[in-house]
N, C-alpha and C positions, 0 to 999 in steps of 0.2 A: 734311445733307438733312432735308428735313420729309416725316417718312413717314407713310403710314398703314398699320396693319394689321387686316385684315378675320380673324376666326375666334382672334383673341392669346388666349385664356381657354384653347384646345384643347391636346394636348400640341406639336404643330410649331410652332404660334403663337406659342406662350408661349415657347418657346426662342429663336424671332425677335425677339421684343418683347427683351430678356433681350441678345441680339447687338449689335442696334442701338446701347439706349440705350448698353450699354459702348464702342460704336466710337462716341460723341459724336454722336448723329443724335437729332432731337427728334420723338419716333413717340406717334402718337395710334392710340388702339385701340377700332373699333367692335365694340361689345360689346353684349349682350340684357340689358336690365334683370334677367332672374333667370340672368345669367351670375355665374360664382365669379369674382372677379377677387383674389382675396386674393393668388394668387400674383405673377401682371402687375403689380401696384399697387408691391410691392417696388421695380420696377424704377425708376418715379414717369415713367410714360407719360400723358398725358392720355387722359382715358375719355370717350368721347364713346358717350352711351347712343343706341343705335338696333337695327336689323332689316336682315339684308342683303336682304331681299326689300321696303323699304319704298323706294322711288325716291324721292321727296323727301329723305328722310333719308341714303339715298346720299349725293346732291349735296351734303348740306351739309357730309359727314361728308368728302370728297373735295376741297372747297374748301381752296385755297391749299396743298396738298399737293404733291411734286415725286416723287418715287417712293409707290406701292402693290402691295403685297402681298395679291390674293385668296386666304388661306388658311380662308376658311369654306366648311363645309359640312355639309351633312347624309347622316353614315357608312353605314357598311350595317347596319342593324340591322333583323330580321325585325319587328319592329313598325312600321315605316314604311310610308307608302302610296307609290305611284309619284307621283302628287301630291306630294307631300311632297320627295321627292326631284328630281322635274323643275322647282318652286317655289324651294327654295335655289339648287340647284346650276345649274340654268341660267337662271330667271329670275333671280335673285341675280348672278349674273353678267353678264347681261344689264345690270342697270341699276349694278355696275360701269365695265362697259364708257364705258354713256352719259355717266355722270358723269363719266372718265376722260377722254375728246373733250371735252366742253363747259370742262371745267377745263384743260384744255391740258399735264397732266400729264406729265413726262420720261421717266415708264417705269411701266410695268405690267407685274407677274408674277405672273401666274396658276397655282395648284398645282391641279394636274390630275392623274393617277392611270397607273400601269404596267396597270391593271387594263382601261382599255380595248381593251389586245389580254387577252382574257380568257386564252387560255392558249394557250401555244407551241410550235406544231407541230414547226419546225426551229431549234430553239436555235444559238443566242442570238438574240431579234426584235431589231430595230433600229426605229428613228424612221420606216423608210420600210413596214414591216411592216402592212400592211391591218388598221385598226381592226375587231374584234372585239367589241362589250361583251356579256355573257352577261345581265345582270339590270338593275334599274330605276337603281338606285346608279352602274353602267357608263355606260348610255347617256343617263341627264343629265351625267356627265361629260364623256364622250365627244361631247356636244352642244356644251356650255360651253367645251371646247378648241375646238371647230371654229367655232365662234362668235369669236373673240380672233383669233386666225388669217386668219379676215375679213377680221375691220376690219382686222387689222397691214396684210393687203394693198391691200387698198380704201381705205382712211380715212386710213391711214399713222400706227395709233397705233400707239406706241411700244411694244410688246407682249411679253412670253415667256412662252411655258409650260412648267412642268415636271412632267416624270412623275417622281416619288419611287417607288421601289422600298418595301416594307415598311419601316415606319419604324422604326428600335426603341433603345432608350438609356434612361437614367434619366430617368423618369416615364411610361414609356410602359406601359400598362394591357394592352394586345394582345395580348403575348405573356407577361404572367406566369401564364397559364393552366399554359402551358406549360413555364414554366420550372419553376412549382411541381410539376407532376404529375411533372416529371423526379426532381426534387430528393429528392420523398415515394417512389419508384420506382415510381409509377403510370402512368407513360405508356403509353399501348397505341395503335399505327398501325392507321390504316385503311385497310386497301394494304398495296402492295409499300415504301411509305416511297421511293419512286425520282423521284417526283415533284420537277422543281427549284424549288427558292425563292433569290429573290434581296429580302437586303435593303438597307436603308441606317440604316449609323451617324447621329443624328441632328443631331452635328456637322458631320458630312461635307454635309449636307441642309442645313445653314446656311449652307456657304462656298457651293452653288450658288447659292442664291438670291442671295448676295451677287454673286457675279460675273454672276448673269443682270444684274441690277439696273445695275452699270458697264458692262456694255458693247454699244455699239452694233451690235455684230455680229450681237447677241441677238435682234435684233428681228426679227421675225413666223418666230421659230424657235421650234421644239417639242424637247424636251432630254430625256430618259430618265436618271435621276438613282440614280445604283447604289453598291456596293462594290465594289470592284474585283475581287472575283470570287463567284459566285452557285454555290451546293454542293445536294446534295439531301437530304430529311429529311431521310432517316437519317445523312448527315453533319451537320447542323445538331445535331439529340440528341445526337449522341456529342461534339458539343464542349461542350455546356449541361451533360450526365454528366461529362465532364471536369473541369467547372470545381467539381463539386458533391460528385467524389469518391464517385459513385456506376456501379453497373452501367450498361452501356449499354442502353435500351427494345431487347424483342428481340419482344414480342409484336405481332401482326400480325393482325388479324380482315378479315372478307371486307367488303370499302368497298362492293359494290352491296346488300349485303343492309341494312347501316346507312342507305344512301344514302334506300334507299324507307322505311325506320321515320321518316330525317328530315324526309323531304315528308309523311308522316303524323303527325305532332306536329306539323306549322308548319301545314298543312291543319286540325285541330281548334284548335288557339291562333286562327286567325283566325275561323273559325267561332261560336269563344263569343266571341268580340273581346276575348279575352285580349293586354294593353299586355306584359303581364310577358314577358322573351327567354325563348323554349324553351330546353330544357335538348339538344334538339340540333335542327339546323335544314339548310335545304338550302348554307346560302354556308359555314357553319363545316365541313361535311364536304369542299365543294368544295378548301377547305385541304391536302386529302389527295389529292388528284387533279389539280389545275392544275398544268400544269407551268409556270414563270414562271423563265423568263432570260434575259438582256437583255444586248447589246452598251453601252457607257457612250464608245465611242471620239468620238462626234459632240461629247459634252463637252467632254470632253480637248480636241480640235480645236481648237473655237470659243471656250469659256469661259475655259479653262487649270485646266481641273478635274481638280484630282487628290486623292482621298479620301484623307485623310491617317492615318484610325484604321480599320485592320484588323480581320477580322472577330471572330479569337478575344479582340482586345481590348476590341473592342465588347462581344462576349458577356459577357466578366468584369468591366467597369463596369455592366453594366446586371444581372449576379448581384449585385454588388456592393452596387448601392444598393435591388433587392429585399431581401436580407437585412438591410438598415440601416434598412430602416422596417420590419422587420417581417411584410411580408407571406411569407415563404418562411422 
C-alpha cells in the first residue's frame, strides 16, 4: 500500500512509520520543516515537508495515497493556547479529512485520544460511554473524532478512530519521569494512589492501527485501544519498584492542597507569559486523580485485537531501554 503518515517525527508515529516500511508498504511522511526526522529517515520513508494545518499542502501530501494515518497533533502542554490546540487537532484534521474525499483514499485512521471521557465514573467506560473532555487538548480531540465519524456516515469515507489508552514502550518520554523518580526512590503520590490507569504497550498500538487500516468492518467505528488489563497507581509503582529492585513509593501527600499550588504556578507562568512548562501544573496532577479504565472488548470483536505484550513486560522493555540510553 501507499501510505501516508501525518505526525511520523512523534513517538507513536515513528514506531508506525518503522511497522510499515518493514511489512513492505511505501509511506510518506508529512513532516514540519523544523521536524527531527533523523529517526523516520532510517526507515527511508519519503519526506514530504509540510503543516497539518496548511490545506493545500494537505491535498498534495494525500495525493495518490491508498491508506492514511492522522497521528499529528498538538499534546497537552500547559504552554499551549486553546488556539493552538483547536488549530492542529481539529482544524488539521478537518483538512485531513477533505483531502481524504477528494483523493478517494481506501481508508482513513484517525488517533484520537481515551482522554475524551476525561475520567471514569463506573469502570471500565466503553465506546458507548458519553464524551467527557475536561480541558482544551480534550475537546479538540474530542471535536476531531466526532468530525471523522461524520463524514464516515454522511460522505461514506472510509474512516476509523482510535482511542489509545497511555502510550508507553521504548522511546516514550511520558513516563520516564516517573519511572526515574521510582528508580532514585523519590516517588511521592498525590492521593490515595487508587486512581485507575490503563495503558497501552506501544506495540500492541501498532497491530490496532494495522487491523483498523484492513478491515472493512472498521469503518465509521470508534475503537478504544488498551492492554488487556488496566491496574491503579499504586499497582503500576509497585511493578516499575519491582522491576528496579527497589522499595515500593509508600508516601502519599494531600492531592487538593497540591492541586491549588498547581493552578497557582500555571496562573503566574501565564501571566509573565512564561513558554517554559511549570514545574507543576493543573493536567500533570490531574495524573493522580483521573480514574481511566476502559473496556478493549469492542476490539477484540470487530478488529481481532489481541494485545500480544503484557503489562509487566511492557514495563521491563520500556525500564530496559531507559537504563540503555542513559537516562535512569
Amino acid at each position: 500500500m501507499k501510505v501516508l503518515v501525518t505526525g511520523g517525527t512523534g513517538f507513536a508515529g515513528s514506531h508506525l512509520v518503522k511497522r510499515l516500511t518493514e511489512e513492505g508498504h511505501r509511506v510518506r511522511c508529512l513532516v514540519r520543516p523544523s521536524g527531527n526526522t533523523e529517526e523516520i529517515a532510517q526507515y527511508g520513508p519519503e519526506l514530504f515537508y509540510g503543516d497539518i494545518t496548511d490545506r493545500a499542502g494537505v491535498l498534495k501530501a494525500v495525493k495518490d495515497m491508498e491508506w492514511v494515518f492522522n497521528i499529528a497533533a498538538a499534546y497537552r502542554k500547559a504552554s499551549l493556547t486553546e488556539k493552538e490546540f483547536h488549530d492542529v487537532n481539529f482544524e488539521g484534521a478537518k483538512n485531513i479529512i477533505g483531502a481524504c474525499l477528494e483523493h478517494r483514499i481506501k481508508k482513513l485512521v484517525h488517533c484520537s485520544t481515551i482522554g475524551v471521557v476525561t475520567s471514569v465514573k463506573n469502570p471500565p467506560a466503553d465506546e458507548n460511554t458519553p464524551v467527557c473532555p475536561g480541558d482544551a487538548y480534550q475537546t479538540s480531540k474530542c471535536d476531531a473524532e466526532l468530525e471523522v465519524i461524520r463524514y464516515a456516515k454522511e460522505k461514506n469515507l472510509p474512516a476509523t478512530v482510535i482511542r489509545p489508552c497511555a502510550i508507553y514502550g521504548p522511546g516514550d518520554w511520558r513516563l520516564l519521569k516517573m519511572f526515574k523518580l521510582i528508580a532514585k526512590r523519590r516517588f511521592v503520590f498525590f492521593g490515595s494512589g487508587k486512581a485507575y490507569f490503563h495503558m497501552v504497550y506501544i506495540d500492541n498500538l501498532m497491530d490496532a492501527f494495522i487491523l483498523a487500516a484492513q478491515k472493512d468492518e472498521a469503518n465509521g467505528e470508534v475503537f478504544i485501544i488498551g492492554d488487556e488489563n488496566y491496574l491503579t497507581l499504586n499497582e503500576l509503582a509497585a511493578l516499575i519498584a519491582e522491576e528496579f529492585d527497589v522499595p515500593v513509593p509508600k508516601i502519599h501527600l494531600p492531592y487538593r492542597l497540591f492541586e491549588l499550588l498547581a493552578a497557582g504556578v500555571e496562573l503566574v507562568y501565564r501571566k509573565l507569559k512564561i513558554k517554559k512548562e511549570p514545574p507543576i501544573y493543573k493536567r500533570r496532577m490531574a495524573f493522580f486523580k483521573k480514574s481511566r479504565a476502559f473496556s478493549i472488548e469492542k476490539a477484540k470483536r470487530i478488529l481481532g485485537y489481541r494485545p500480544a505484550v503484557d503489562i509487566k513486560t511492557g514495563i521491563h522493555l520500556t525500564a530496559q531501554w531507559y537504563t540503555d540510553k542513559g537516562f535512569i
